[in-house]
N, C-alpha and C positions, 0 to 999 in steps of 0.2 A: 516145707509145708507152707502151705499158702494162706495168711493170715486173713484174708478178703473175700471174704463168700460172694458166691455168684450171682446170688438174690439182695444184697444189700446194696443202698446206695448213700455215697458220702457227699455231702453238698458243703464245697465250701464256699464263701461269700469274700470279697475282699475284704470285708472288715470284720472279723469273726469274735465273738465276748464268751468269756470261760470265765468262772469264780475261781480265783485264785489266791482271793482271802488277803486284805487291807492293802495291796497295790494295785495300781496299774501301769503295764508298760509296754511298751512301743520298739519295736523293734526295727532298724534301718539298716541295709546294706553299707557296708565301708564302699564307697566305692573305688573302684578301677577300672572299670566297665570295660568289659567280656575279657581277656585273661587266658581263654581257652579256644578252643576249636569248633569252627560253625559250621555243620554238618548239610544245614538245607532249610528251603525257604518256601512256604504255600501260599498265596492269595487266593482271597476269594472273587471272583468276576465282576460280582456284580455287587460288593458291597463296597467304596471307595472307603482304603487305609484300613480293611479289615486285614489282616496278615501275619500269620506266626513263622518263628524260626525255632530251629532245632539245634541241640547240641550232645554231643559225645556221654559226657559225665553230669551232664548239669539240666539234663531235662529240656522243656520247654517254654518258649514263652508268647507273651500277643502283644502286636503294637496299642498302645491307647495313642493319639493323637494329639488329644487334650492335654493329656500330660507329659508331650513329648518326651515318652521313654515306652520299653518294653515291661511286660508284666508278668513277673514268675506263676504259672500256673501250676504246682502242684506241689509246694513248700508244705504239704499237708503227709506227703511219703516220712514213712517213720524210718526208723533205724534198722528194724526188723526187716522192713523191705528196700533196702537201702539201692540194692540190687535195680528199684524203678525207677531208679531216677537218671536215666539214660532214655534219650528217647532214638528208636531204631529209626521207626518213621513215621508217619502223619498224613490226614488224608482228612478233606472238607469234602461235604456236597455240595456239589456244583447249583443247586435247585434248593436249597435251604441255607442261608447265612446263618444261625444257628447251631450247628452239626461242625462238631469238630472228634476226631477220633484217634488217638495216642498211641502207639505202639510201645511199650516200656519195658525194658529189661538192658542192663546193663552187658551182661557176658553169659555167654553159651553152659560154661560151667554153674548155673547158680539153675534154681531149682527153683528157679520164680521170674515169671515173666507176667506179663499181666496188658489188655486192653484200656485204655481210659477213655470212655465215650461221655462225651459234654453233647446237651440241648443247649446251654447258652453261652456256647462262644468261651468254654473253658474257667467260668465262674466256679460250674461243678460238676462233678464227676460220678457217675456209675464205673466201677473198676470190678472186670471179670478175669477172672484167668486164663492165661493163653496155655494153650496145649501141644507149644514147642517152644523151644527156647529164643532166644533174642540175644543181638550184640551190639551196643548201641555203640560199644569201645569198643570192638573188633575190627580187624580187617575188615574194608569192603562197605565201613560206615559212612564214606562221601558219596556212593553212589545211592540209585533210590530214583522215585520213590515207589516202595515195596506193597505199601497201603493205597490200594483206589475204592473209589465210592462206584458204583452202577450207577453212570447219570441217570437213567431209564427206570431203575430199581431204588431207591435210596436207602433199604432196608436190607440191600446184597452189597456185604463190603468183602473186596480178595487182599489177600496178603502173601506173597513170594516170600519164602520162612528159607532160609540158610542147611537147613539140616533137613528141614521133611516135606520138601516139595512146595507145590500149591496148594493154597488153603482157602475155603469162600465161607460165609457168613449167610446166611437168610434171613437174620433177626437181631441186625443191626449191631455187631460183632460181640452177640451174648454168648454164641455157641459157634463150633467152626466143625468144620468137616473137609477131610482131605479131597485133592482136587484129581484124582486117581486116571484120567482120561489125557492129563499131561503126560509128556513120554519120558520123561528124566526128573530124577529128585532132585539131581545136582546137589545133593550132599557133600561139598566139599567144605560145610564152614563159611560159605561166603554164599553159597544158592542162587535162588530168583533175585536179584536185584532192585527188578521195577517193573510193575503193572501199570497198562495204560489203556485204559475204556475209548474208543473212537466216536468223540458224540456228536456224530453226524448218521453213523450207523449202529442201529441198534444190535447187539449182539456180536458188534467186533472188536476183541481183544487185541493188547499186544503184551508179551512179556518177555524178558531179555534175563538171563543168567548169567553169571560171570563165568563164562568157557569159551572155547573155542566153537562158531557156528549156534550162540546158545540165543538167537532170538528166534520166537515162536508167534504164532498168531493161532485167534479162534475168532471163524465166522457166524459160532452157532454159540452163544452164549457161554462157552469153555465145555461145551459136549465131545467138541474134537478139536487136536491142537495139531498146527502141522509146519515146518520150520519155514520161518521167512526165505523164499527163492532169490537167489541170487546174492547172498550175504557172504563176505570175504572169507576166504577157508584157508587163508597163508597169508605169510604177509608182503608175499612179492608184489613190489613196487609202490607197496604202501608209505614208506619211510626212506630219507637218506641217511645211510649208514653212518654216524656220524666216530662210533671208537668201532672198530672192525675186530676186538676183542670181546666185546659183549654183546651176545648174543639175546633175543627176547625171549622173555619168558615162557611166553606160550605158543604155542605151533599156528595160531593164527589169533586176529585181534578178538578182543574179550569184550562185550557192550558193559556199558559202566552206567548212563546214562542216556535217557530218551526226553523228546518231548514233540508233539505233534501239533504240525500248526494248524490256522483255518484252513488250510488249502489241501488237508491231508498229508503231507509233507510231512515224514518222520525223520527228524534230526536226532542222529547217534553219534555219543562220543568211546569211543575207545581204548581201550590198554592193555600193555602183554602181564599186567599183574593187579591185584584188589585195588590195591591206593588203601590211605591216602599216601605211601608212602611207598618207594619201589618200582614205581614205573619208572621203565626204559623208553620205551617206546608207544605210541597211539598213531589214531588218524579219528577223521571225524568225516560220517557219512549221511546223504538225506537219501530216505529211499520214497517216493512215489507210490503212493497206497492206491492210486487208481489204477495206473499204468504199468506200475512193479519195475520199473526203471530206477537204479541207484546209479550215483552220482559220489565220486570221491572228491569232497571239499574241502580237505586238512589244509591248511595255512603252512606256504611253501616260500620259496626264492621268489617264485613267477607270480605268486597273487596276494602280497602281504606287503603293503607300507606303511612305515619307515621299513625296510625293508631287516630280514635277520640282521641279529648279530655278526658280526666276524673278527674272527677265521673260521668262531665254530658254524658255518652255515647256516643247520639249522638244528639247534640243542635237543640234545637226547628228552626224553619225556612224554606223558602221554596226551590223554583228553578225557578231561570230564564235567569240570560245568556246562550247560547248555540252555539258553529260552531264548524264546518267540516272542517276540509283538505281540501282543491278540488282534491291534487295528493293521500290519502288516505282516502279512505270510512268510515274505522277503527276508524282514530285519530281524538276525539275532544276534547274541553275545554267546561267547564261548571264552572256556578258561582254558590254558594247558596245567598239567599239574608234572611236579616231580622233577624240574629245572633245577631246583634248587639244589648246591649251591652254587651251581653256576660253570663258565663264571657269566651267561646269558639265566638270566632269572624268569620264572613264570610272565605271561602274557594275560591280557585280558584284549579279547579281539572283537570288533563291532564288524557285520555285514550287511550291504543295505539290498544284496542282492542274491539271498539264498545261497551263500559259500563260494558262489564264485570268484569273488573279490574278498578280501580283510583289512579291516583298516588297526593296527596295533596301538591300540588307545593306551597301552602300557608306556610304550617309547613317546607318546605324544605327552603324556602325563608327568615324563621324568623331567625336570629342570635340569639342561645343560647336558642333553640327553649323547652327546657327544663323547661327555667327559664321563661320563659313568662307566666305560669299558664295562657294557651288561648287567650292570646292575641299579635296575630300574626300581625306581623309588618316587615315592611321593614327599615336598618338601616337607620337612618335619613341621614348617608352619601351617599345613595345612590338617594334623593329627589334631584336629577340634570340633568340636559337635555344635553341630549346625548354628547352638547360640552363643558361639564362641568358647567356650569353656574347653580348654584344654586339656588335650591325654596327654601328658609329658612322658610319662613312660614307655611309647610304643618306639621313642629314638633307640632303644636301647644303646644310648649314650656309645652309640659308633666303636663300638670294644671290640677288640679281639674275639673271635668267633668261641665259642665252648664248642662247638660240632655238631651235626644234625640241622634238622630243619630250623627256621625261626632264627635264626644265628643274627648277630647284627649288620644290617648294611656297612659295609668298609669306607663307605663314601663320608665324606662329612656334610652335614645337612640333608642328610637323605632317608629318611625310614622306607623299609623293603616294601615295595607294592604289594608282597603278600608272598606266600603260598599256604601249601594246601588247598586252593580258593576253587572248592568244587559249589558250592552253598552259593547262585546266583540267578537272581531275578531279574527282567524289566517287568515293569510295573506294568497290570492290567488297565490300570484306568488313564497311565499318561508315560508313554514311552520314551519320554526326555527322562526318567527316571528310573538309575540301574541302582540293585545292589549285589557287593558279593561277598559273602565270609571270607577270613584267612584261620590261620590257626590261632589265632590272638584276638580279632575285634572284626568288626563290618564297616566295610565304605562304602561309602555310597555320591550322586552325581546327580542333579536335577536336570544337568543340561549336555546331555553325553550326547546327543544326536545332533545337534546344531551344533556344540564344539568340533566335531569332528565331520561335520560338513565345512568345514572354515579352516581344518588343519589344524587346532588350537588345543590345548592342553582343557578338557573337562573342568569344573569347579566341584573337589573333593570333599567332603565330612565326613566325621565317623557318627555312624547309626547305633552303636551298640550299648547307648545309655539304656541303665537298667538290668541288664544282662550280667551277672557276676556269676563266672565258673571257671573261679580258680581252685584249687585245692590246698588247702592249708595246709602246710608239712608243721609252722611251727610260729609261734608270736610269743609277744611277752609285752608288757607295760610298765616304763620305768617309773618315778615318783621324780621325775623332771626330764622338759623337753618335752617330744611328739608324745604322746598319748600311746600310741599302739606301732610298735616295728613289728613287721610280719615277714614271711619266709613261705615260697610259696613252689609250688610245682612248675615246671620250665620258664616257668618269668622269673628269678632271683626272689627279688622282694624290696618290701617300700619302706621309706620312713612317712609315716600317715598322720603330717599337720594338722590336715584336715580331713576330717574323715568323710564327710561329702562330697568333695571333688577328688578327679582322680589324681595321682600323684607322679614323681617320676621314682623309674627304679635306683636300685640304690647303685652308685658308680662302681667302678671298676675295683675287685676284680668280679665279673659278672657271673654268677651259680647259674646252671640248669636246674638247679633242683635247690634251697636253702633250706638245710636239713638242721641248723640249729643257733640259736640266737639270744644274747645275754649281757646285762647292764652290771657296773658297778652300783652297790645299794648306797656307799658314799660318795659319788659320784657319775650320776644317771646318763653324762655325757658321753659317759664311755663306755663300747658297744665294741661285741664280739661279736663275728658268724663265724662261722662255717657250710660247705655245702659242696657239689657236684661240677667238677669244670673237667674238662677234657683238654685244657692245656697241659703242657708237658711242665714236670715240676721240678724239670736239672737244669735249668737257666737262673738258680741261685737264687729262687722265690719258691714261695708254696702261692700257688695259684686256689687251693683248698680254703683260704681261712684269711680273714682280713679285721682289723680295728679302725674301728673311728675313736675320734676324740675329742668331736663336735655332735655329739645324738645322730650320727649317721649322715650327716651331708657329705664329708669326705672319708675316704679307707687308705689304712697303708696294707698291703700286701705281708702277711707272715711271712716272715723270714724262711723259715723251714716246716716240713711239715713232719708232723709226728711220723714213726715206724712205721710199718702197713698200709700206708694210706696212699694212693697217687693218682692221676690222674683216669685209670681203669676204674674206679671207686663209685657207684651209682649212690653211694649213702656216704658222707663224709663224719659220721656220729655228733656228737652229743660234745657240748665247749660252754664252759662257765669261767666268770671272773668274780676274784672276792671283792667284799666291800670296800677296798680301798685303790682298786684297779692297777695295783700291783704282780698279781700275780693269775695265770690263766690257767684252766684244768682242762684238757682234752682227750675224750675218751673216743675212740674207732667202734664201740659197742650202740646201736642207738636201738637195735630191736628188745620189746619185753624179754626180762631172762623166763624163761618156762620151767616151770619146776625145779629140777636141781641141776638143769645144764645152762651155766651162765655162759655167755660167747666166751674162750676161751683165749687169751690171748700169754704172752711171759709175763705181760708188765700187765700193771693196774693202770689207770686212769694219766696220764702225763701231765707233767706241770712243767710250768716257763717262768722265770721271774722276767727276762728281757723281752715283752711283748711278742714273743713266739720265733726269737731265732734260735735259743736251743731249748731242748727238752728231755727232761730226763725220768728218770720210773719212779714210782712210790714205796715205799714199804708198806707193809701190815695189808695192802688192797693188793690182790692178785690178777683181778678179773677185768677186762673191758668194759664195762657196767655202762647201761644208758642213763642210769639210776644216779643223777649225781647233782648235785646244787648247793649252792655257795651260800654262807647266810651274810643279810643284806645290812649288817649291823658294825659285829666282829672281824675286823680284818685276818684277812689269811685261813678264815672258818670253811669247809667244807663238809658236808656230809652225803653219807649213800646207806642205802637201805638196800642189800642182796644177797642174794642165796640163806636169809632167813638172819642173817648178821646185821648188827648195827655199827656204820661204820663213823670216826669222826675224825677228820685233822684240823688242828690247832695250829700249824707250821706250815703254810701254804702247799699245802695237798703233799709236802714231802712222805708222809708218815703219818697213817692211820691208828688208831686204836678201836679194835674187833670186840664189838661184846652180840655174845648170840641173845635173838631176839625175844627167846622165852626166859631170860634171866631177868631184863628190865620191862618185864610186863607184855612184850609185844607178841602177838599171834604167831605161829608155825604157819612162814608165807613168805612167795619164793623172792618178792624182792617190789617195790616202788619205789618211783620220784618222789623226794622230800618237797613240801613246799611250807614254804618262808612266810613268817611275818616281818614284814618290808620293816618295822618300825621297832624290833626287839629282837634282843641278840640269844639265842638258843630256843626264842622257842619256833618249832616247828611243828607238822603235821604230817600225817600218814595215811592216805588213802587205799585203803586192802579191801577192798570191792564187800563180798557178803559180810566180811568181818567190821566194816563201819571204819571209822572216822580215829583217830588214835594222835595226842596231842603228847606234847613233852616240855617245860619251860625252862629246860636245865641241861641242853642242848643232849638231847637223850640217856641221861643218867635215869630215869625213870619215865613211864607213858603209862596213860587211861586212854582210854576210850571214853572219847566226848560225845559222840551219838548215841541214839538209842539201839537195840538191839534189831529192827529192819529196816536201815537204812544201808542201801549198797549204794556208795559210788565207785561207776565208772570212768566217770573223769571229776574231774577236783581241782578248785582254786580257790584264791581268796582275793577280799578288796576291801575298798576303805570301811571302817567302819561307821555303824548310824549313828545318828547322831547321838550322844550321849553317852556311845559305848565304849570302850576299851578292846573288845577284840575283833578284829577284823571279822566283816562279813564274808560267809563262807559261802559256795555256789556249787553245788554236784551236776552231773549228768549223769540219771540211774534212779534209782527208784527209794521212796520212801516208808513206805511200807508193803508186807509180805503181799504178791499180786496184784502192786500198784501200778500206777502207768508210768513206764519210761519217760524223764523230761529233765526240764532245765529244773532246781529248786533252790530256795534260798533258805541259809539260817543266818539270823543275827545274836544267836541268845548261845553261842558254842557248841551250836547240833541240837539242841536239845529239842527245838520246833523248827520246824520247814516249811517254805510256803511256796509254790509253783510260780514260777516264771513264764512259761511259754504255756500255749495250749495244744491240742491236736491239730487245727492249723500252721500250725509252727512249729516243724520237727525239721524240715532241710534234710531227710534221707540222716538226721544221726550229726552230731560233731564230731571231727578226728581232734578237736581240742578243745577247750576254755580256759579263758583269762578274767582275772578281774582287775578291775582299772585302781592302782592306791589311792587314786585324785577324787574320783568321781561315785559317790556313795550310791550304791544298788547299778552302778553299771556292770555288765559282763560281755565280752567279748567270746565268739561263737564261730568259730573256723569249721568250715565244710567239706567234704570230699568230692565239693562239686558245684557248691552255691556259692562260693567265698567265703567272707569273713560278714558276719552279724555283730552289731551291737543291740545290746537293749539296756532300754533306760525306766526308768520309772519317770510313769506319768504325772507330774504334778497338776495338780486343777483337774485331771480328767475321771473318766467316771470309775467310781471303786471295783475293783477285783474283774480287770477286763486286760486280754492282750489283743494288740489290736496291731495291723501291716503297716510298716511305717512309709512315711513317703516321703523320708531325706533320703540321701543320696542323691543321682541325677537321673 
């Protein structure tokens, strides 16, 4: 159901104020800057540094210049529509700087898609309902762009929709109506890929499908469509065969993307599958919209220097990024995609003369580009924004690969020029300046045209200040050391010194995934993870799980890894250390238990006293529980809360004692995370969503309920307390009372009153967690499924009961 009527509109302002009753606070990006994958780039012609980028899970955003960074545009998507905060695609008027128009829906399956039309440049939003679905994280999300304006019309916006065809707008994308005169729906999930308006003539379309043969054209305003003549229909002698084992995906090349220059000239890139991931094979073609003349210009032996890699000639993979000059017809860039991992890596190509030539700005880019054996890289001293401030984490510290895309460069001193790197502009107003997404950040080049007239390696920075879309799997704050360690979605995770600049990741052994993470509360130096690695785990190490014994600067490798668990594992569970860093509990269960079926494993939870080289089962706990957490006082103290039981050991997780939860007061409920006061030993908390807030001081020998009767949280932490007080300030996300609004809220008085943190500006599509900080009084920490990680602080000296966009970070 769609919570956003078609007649309403939401304006948000960048500095937005909400009564929130005796605070104010200020909210700032941790930064890492971008983390995720960049999907595609718009500029506007004629307004200089006007330009948004798009991204998979994380929305959209606009360059400010002033404050050289990007600007989250729609941090106002609540939880309920969490599902918007993916942007498909995106589409300005060419004739109104002003006009910007959003495509949003995350995935196909969700029952909420929705338009975002901005008058000013993305401040604020009229949001209507789309009336088909959207994949912003789908297959087929690098190509595009799917959204065009009608230079001619500006109140007629089209949208090539995955599942139901062509779609066109007359009232400036409030209402849509199917485009029925098109000859295919191409319903395959992946559909129309990109509309493109010829604005030199009015009334001539182009639209391309991800199929075989799937570009089309209309001369009469999309009255009639009729297949672009002379468009490749197989893929003979498009490619050299380079493994004679695998075969393309599809019966002929597939358009991914387009772009038309002043000269009429439509440049297509190609591939035999969606991307971003899985192409075999492309070529890349311009076809001649006067003459109807194509021209095969993919980047070969004969017209590409420095010339391939070898032995592999010329590396399997396709084509997708592609622009044009606006001031030359001639000059563009093009990406290849799907090299990876090699062992010849993706390219980024400059031509100064319509594809006939390629000059491989990749190879000129790599230092010592001899000795990389293909794998082309930018020095890692060059992974810094533009005012020198350093991304240390995009090295990924040159580790052993976990597998799949993004993997670390093998070279030392080399961070991977990229992939995935469909998401790529030159600049309208000054074509020394390129950029292009990868799956992790944006680089970018002021002087890519003159380097590479001269043979010379470009001058590199990353652009991607501002832009945070990572996804929080998992954080925590110890009471000494970094402030915030966090665990994130295919980047591992950081130790966060400073939570402004960006950091490096945490070393070796490197997670895809860091699914869980935990301090000694007697000694905060000492850090547990666990997480996702696709190394093999019979070389006498567990590649799964690692300790530091410095707040995370360095990690020794576990020894072994628990039962179940190996490098097949997409989830490595749920790992706690008592307060005295003695002894370590790892559970393989990290999903909520559902009702009365807990993951189901022989043993309960494992414990190690030898820093994780053996491990062995518990008594009294049967179950794999994600439900499990150490108290940060009592040594050797563990407790779980499951399948409606209250669990506790005294003996380092050896041996639990079971009391069912309707004996010592606790509700009939299938199981939650204990959480800890940092600074006393039994007592704990229980957050059971409708049932409220439920406290014990006597490490669950008895429980109340400390909330009032309509307070649900859904997620739940605590942090230091105010001043004056004795029990840690407490922080929900969920509501305060019966038909309240969803949000961040604070109690200092043991539940008893709540007072709002965030406002309707400041939802970030939902947290998948919160933290609160033991150090830092009224701080909480705010991990996203797509925004990164948030902090907010209370504003001292600033104006009462207001939240307001902060602007730390970089």
């Amino acid at each position: 159901m769609f919570r956003l009527l078609l007649t309403s509109t939401f304006a948000f302002a960048a500095t937005v104020y909400a009564y929130t009753s005796e605070q104010s606070y200020q909210f700032n990006s941790v930064a890492v800057t971008g983390g995720g994958y960049i999907t595609g780039f718009i500029a506007h012609p004629s307004e200089e540094n006007l330009m948004y980028v798009r991204s998979d899970i994380g929305s959209s955003y606009r360059w400010n210049q002033t404050l050289n960074k990007w600007i989250p545009l729609t941090d106002f998507v609540s939880e309920e529509d969490s599902n918007l905060l993916g942007t498909e695609s995106f589409a300005l008027d060419p004739n109104d700087t002003r006009r910007l128009y959003l495509a949003q829906g995350r995935y196909l399956t969700s029952n909420n898609s929705a338009f975002f039309v901005s008058q000013d440049k993305g401040e604020s939003f009229d949001v209507y309902p789309a009336p088909f679905p959207m994949g912003a994280n789908e297959l087929g999300r690098n190509n595009g762009e799917r959204l065009a304006v009608n230079p001619f019309k500006g109140n007629e916006i089209w949208m090539g929709t995955r599942t139901e065809g062509l779609w066109k707008s007359e009232d400036y994308a409030a209402t849509w109506s199917n485009v029925t005169s098109f000859p295919n729906a191409f319903a395959n999930t992946i559909g129309i890929s990109f509309v493109i308006f010829d604005p030199r003539k009015n009334g001539t379309i182009y639209a391309g499908a991800t199929a075989p043969e799937g570009l089309y054209y209309s001369t009469d305003g999309g009255r009639s469509w009729d297949a672009v003549p002379g468009q490749p229909t197989s893929w003979m002698g498009a490619f050299n065969v380079t493994d004679p084992t695998t075969s393309p995906a599809s019966s002929a090349p597939q358009p991914m993307k387009a772009v038309l220059s002043s000269a009429g000239i439509l440049y297509i890139t190609y591939g035999d599958f969606p991307g971003p991931y899985g192409v075999s094979y492309g070529s890349v073609k311009s076809f001649n919209t006067s003459s109807q003349i194509w021209t095969d210009i993919t980047p070969n032996v004969n017209n590409s220097y420095p010339p391939p890699f070898t032995p592999q000639t010329f590396p399997n993979g396709g084509y997708c990024g592609i622009s044009v000059a606006a001031d030359d017809p001639d000059t563009l860039v093009l990406t290849s995609l799907d090299r990876d991992p090699g062992p010849a890596l993706d390219s980024l190509y400059l031509s100064r003369d319509g594809g006939k030539s390629w000059t491989d700005i990749t190879q000129l880019s790599t230092p010592n580009v001899n000795a990389s054996m293909g794998y082309w890289g930018h020095s890692i001293d060059e992974a810094k924004l533009n005012n020198g401030t350093g991304v240390p984490w995009l090295n990924f510290d040159w580790s052993q690969g976990w597998g799949g895309y993004g993997a670390p460069s093998p070279i030392y001193g080399l961070t991977k020029f990229g992939w995935w790197m469909s998401a790529l502009l030159i600049s309208p107003w000054d074509s020394q300046k390129v950029m292009y997404g990868t799956g992790a950040t944006i680089w970018a080049s002021d002087n890519l045209l003159s380097a590479a007239e001269n043979w010379q390696s470009p001058e590199w920075h990353i652009q991607a200040q501002g832009i945070e879309e990572t996804f929080c799997l998992t954080m925590t704050s110890p009471n000494g050391g970094a402030h915030l360690l966090s665990g994130f979605g295919d980047i591992n995770g950081m130790r966060h010194e400073d939570l402004d600049t960006p950091q490096p990741m945490f070393d070796l052994p490197v997670f895809s995934n860091l699914n869980s993470i935990d301090w000694a509360g007697q000694n905060p130096e000492y850090i547990v993870r666990v997480g996702q690695n696709q190394l093999n785990n019979t070389d006498g190490v567990c590649h799964l799980g690692a300790i530091s014994e410095n707040g995370g600067v360095n990690w020794t490798t576990f020894g072994n890894c628990i039962p179940t668990l190996n490098q097949t594992f997409t989830d490595a569970g749920t790992v706690v250390v008592d307060a005295s860093a003695k002894v370590l509990v790892w559970s393989s269960g990290s999903n909520p238990l559902q009702g009365s079926n807990p993951i189901l494993n022989t043993s309960g939870p494992y414990y190690s006293t030898d820093g994780g080289y053996n491990w062995s089962s518990p008594t009294g706990l049967d179950v794999q529980t994600p439900n499990i957490t150490a108290d940060r006082v009592q040594a050797g103290t563990f407790y779980s809360f499951s399948d409606s039981s209250w669990y506790v050991s005294t003996d380092g997780g050896a041996s639990y004692n079971a009391t069912g939860g309707t004996v010592i007061g606790l509700p009939q409920y299938a199981g939650a995370l204990p959480v800890v006061d940092v600074e006393k030993a039994g007592h704990v908390y229980l957050p059971l969503a409708e049932n409220g807030i439920y406290a014990t001081e006597d490490f669950g020998l008895s429980w109340k309920r400390v909330s009032r009767d309509d307070v649900n949280p859904r997620l739940f932490t605590v942090g230091k307390a105010a001043p004056g007080s004795t029990s840690p300030t407490m922080f929900i996300w969920g509501t305060v009372k019966e038909g309240g609004a969803v949000g961040l809220y604070r109690s200092e008085d043991d539940g008893s009153s709540w007072k709002r943190v965030n406002d309707e500006a400041h939802q970030y599509g939902g947290p998948t967690i919160i933290q609160g900080d033991p150090r830092v009084y009224g701080r909480v920490y705010v991990g996203t499924g797509g925004r990164g990680i948030l902090y907010a602080d209370i504003m001292h000296g600033g104006s009462e009961s207001s939240v307001v966009a902060g602007t730390g970070g970089i």
